[in-house]
C-alpha positions in Angstrom: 85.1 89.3 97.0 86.4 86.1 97.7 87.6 85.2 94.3 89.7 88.8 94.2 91.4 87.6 97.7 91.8 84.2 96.0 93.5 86.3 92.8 95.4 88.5 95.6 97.2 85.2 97.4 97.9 83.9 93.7 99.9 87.0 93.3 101.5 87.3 96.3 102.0 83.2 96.7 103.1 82.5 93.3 100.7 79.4 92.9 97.0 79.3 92.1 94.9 79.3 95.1 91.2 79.1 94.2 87.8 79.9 95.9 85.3 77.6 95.7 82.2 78.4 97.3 80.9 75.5 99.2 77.1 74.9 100.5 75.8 76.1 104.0 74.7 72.2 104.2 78.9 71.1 103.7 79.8 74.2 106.0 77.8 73.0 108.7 78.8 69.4 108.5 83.0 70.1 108.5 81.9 71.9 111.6 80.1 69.3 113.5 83.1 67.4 111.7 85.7 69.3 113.7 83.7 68.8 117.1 82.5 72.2 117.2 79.0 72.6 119.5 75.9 72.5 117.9 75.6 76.6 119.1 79.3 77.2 117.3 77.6 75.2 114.3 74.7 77.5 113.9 76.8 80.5 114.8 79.4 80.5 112.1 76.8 79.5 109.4 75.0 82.5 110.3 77.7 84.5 110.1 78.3 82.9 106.9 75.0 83.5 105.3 75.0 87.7 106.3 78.3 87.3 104.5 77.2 86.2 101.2 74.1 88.4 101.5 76.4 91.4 101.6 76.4 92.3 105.4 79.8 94.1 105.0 80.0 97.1 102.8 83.1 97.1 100.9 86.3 98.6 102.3 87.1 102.0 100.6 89.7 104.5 101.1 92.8 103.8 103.4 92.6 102.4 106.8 94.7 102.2 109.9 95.5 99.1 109.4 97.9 96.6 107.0 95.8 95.7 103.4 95.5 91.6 102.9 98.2 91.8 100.4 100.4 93.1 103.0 99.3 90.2 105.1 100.0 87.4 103.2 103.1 88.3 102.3 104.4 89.0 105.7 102.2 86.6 107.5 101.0 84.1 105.6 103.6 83.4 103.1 106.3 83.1 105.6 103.6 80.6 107.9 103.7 78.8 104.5 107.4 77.9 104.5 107.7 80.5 101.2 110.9 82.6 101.8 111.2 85.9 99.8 113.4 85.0 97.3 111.2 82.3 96.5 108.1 84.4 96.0 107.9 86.2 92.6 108.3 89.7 92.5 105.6 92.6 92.1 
């Protein structure tokens, strides 16, 4: 869910990052706010809305490729400016 890879960045960040879930009426508009086409617009709220009613089955098992907490630490934390030794440890 998003709140568990909210509680997964936390972890991995060491600072609280939050998920707040915003309405499809403020997702549209920072869209149209960011110059995207009204087709882009409708698109991505779409996509957003078979999201949050459950479109994706949840992961199970092990896959091929790196898990999200992989990811943020060797993607996202470094993009951040956070160096290892700055990160807590797990």
């Amino acid at each position: 869910t998003p709140r568990e890879l909210a509680q997964i960045m936390t972890e991995v960040l060491g600072r609280p990052v939050r998920y707040e879930q915003a309405s499809m009426a403020d997702y549209r508009a920072q869209y149209a706010a960011h110059g995207a086409s009204p087709a882009v617009v409708h698109a991505m709220v779409e996509m957003a809305e078979a999201q949050l009613a459950g479109v994706y089955p949840p992961a199970h098992g092990a896959g091929s490729g790196s898990s999200f907490e992989q990811w943020c630490a060797t993607v996202l934390a470094p993009a951040l400016g956070l160096s290892p030794e700055l990160r807590p440890r797990r």
